[in-house]
Backbone as CSV, one residue per row, in Angstrom:
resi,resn,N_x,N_y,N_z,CA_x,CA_y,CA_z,C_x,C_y,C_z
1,UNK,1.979,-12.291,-8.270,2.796,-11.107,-8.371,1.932,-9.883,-8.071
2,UNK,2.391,-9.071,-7.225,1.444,-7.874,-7.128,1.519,-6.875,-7.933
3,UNK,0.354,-6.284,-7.992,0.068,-5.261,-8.994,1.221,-3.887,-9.218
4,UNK,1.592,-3.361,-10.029,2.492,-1.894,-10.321,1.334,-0.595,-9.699
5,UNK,1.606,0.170,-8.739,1.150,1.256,-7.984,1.616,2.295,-9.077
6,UNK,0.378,3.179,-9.739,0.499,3.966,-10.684,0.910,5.009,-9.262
7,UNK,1.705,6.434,-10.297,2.317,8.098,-9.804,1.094,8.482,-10.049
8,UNK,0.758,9.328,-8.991,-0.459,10.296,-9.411,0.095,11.837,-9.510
9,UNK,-0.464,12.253,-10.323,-0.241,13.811,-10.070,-0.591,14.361,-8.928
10,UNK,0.344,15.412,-8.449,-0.441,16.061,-7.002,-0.276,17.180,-7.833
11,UNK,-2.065,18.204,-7.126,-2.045,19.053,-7.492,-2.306,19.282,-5.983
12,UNK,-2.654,21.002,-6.242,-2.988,21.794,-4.909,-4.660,22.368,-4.909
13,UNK,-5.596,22.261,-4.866,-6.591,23.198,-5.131,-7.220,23.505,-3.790
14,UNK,-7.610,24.796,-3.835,-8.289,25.675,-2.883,-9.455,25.479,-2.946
15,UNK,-10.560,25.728,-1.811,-11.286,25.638,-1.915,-12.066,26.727,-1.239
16,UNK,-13.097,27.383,-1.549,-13.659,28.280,-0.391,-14.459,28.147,0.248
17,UNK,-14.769,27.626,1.308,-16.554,27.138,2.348,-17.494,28.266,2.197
18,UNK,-18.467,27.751,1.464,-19.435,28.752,2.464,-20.735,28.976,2.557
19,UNK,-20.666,27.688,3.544,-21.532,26.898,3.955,-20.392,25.283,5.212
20,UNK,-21.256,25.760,6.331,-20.945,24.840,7.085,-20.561,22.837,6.561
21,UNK,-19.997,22.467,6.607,-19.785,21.412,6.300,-20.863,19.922,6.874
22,UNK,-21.334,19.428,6.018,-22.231,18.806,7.012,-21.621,17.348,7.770
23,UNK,-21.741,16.796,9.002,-21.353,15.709,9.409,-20.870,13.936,8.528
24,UNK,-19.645,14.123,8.466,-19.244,12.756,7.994,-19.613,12.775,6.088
25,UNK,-19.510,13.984,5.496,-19.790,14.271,4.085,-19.456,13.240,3.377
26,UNK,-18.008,12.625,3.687,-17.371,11.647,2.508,-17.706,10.332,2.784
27,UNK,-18.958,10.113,3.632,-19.282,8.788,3.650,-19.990,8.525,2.277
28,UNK,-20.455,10.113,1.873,-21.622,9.834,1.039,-21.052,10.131,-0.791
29,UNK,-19.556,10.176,-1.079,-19.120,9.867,-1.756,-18.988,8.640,-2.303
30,UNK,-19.230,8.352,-3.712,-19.694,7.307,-4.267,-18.156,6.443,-4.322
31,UNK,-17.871,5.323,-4.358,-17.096,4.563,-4.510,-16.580,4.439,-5.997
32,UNK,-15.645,5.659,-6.579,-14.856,5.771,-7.778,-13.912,6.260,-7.089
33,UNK,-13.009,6.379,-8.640,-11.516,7.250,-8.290,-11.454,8.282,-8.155
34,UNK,-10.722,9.030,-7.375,-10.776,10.927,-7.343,-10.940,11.385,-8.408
35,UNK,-11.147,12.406,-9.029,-11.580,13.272,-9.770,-10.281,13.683,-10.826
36,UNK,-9.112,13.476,-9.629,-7.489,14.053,-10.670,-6.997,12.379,-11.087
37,UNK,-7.574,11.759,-10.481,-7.043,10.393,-10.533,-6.681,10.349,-12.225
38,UNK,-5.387,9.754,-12.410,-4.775,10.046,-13.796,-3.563,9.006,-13.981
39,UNK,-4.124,7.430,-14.065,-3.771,6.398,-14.107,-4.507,5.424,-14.185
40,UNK,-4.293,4.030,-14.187,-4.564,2.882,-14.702,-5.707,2.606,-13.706
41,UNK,-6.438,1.821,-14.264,-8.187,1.551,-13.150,-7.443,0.646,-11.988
42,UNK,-8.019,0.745,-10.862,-7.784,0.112,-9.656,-8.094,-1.112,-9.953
43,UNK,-7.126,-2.449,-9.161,-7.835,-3.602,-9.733,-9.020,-3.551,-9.126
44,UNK,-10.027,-4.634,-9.449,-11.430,-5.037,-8.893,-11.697,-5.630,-7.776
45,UNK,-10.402,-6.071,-7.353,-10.688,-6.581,-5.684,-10.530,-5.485,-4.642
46,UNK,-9.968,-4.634,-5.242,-9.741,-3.220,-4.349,-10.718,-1.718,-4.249
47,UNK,-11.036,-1.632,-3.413,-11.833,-0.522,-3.979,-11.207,0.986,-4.388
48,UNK,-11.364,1.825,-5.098,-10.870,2.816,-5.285,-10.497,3.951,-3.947
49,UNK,-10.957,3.824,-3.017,-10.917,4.948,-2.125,-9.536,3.965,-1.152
50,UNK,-9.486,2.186,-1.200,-9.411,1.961,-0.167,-8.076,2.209,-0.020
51,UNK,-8.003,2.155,1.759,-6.479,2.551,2.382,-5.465,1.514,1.896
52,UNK,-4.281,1.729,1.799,-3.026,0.976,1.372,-2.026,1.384,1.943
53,UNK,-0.480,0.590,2.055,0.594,0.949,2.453,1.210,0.767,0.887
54,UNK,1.874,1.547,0.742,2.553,1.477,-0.539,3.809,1.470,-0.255
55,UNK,4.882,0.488,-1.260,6.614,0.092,-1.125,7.186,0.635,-2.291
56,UNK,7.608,1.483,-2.511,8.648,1.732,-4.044,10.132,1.524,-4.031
57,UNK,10.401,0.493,-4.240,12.020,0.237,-3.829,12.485,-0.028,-5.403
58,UNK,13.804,0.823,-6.175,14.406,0.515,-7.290,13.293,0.139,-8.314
59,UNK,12.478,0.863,-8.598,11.721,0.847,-10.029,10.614,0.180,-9.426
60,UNK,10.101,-0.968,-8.554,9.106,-1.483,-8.122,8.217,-1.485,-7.565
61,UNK,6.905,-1.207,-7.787,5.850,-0.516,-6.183,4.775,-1.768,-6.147
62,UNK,4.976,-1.562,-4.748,3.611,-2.440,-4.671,2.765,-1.703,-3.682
63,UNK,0.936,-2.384,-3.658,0.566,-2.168,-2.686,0.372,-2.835,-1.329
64,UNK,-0.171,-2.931,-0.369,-0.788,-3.712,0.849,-1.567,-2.875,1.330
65,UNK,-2.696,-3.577,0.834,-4.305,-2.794,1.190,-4.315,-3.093,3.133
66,UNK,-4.912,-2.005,3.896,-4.892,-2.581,5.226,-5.790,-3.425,5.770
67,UNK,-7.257,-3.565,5.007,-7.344,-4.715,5.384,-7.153,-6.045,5.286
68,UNK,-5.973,-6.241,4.596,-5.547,-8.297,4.611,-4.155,-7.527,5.151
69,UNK,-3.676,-6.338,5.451,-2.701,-5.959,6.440,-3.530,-6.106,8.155
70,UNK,-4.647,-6.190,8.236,-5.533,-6.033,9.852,-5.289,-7.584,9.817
71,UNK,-5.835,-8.298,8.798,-6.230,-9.975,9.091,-4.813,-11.248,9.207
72,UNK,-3.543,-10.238,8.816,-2.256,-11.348,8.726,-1.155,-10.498,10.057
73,UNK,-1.337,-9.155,10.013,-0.578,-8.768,11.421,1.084,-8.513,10.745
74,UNK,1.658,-9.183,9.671,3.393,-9.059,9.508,2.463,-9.551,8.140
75,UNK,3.624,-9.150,7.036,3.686,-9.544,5.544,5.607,-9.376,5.619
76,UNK,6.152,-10.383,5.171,7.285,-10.723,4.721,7.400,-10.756,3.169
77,UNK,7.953,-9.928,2.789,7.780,-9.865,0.850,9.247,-9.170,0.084
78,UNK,9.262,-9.198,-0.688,10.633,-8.588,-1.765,9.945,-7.951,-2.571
79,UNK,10.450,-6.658,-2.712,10.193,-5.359,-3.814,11.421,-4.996,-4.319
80,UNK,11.908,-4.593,-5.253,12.695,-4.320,-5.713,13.903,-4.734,-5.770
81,UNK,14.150,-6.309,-5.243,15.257,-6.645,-4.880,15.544,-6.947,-3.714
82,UNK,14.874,-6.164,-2.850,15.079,-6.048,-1.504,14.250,-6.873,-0.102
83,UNK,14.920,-7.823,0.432,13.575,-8.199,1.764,13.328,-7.063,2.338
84,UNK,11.824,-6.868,2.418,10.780,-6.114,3.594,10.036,-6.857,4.247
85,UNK,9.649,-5.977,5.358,8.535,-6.596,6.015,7.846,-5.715,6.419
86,UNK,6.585,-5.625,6.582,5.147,-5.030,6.607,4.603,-5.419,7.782
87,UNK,4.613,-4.046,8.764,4.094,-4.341,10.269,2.961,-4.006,10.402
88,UNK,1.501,-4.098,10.857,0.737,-3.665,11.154,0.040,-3.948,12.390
89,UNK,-0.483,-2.518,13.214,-1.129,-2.262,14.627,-2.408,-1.633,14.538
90,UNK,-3.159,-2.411,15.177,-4.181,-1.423,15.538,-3.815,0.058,17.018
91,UNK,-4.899,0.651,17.075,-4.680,1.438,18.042,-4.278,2.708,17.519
92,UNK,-4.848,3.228,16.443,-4.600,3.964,15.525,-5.922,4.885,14.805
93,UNK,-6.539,6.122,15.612,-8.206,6.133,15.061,-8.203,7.230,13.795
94,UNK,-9.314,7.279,13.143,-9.693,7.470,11.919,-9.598,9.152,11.956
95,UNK,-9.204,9.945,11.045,-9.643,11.649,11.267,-10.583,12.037,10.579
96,UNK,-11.374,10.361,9.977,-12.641,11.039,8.983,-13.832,10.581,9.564
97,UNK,-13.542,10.033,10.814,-15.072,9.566,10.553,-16.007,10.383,11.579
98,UNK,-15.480,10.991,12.516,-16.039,11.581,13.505,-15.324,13.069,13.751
99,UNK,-16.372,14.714,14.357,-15.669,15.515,14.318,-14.256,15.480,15.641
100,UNK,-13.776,14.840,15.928,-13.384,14.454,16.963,-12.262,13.416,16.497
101,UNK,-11.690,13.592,16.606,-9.936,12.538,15.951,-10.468,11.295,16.969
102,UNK,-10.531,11.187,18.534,-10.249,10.775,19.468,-11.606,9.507,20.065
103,UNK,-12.625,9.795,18.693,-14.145,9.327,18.361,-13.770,8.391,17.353
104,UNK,-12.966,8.618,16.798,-12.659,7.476,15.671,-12.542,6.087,15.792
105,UNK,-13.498,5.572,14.737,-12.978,4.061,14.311,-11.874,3.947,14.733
106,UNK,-11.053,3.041,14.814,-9.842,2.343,14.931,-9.430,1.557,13.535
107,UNK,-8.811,2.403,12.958,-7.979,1.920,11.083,-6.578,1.508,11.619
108,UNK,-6.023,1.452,12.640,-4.573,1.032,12.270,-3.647,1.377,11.933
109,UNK,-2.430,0.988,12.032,-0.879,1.585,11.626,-0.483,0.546,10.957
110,UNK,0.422,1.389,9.904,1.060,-0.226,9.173,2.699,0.717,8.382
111,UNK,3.838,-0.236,8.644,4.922,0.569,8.737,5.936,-0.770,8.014
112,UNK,6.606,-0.320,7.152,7.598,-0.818,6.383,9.195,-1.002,6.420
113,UNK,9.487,-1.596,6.708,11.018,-2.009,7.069,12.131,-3.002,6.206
114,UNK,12.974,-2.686,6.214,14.166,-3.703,5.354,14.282,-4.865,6.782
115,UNK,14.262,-6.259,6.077,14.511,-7.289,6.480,15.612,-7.639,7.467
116,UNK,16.970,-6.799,6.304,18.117,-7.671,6.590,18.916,-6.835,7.692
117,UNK,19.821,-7.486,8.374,20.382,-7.237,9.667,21.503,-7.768,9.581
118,UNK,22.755,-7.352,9.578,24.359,-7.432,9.800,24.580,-8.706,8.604
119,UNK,23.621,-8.736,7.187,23.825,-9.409,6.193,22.673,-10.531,6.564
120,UNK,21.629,-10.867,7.660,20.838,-11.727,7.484,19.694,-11.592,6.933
121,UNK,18.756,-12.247,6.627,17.333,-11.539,6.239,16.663,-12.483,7.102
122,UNK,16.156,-11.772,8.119,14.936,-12.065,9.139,13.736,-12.361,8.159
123,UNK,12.674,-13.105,8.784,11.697,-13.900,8.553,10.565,-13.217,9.979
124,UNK,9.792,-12.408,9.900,8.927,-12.130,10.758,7.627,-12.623,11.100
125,UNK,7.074,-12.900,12.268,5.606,-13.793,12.373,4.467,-12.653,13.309
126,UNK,3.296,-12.879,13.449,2.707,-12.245,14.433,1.954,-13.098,15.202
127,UNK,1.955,-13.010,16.347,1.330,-14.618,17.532,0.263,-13.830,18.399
128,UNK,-0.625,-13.510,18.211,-1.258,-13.322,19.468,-1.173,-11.930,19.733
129,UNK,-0.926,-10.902,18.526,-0.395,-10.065,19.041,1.050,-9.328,19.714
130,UNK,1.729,-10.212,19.206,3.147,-9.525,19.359,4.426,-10.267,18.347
131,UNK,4.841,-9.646,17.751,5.892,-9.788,16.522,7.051,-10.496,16.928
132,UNK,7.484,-11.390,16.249,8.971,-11.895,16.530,9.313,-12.723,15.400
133,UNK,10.981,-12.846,15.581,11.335,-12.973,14.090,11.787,-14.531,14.449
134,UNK,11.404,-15.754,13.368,12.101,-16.517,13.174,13.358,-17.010,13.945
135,UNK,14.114,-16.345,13.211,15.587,-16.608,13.425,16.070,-16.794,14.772
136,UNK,15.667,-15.568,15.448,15.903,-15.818,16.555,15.129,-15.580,18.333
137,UNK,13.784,-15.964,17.651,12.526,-16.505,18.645,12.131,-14.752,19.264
138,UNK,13.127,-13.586,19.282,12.710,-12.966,19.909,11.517,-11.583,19.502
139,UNK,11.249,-10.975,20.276,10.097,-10.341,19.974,10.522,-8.645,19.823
């Protein structure tokens, strides 16, 4: 069963520079929770900073960290009642790691969808790089 995705508070805070920013700063941030972070400890297989797609459907959240979203390509799952499915692409680069968007690592896209279709619930696979559902072979 997957874990409950704590609400975080959003706040707003300002900040004032002044002093140039030095290259790639938040590499050198230590591996904890943010600072407002104001919820339950991350489990231990996850790291605190790491990226996730998050589902909140009717009282239920889950996460899908992106990387076992990079290594399976489709996740087929139920949250709240509901079939989803969990797409993920590369071809998607990083805005932190380089001053340059267009320099970036490659992190990926990962995008969430309801299953069901004119009352069916599709079953999705990923082959080689391109998605298709079960039911009816196509892509």
């Amino acid at each position: 069963m997957a874990q409950q995705i704590p609400r975080l508070l959003k706040k707003t805070i300002h900040l004032k520079r002044t002093a140039p920013l030095l290259p790639m700063w938040w590499k050198k941030i230590p591996a904890r929770p943010p600072f407002l972070y104001d919820a339950p400890p991350t489990p231990g297989e996850l790291l605190p900073m790491a990226r996730v797609l998050t589902v909140d459907l009717n009282g239920e959240a889950v996460a899908y960290p992106y990387n076992l979203l990079q290594e399976v390509g489709v996740i087929n799952d139920e949250v709240g009642g509901q079939s989803i499915a969990i797409f993920w692409m590369a071809g998607t680069a990083s805005a932190l790691d380089t001053g340059a968007i267009a320099q970036g690592r490659d992190v990926g896209a990962a995008a969430a969808f309801l299953r069901e279709v004119d009352g069916e619930v599709l079953t999705f696979a990923s082959q080689e790089g391109q998605i298709t559902d079960a039911e009816t072979g196509r892509a």
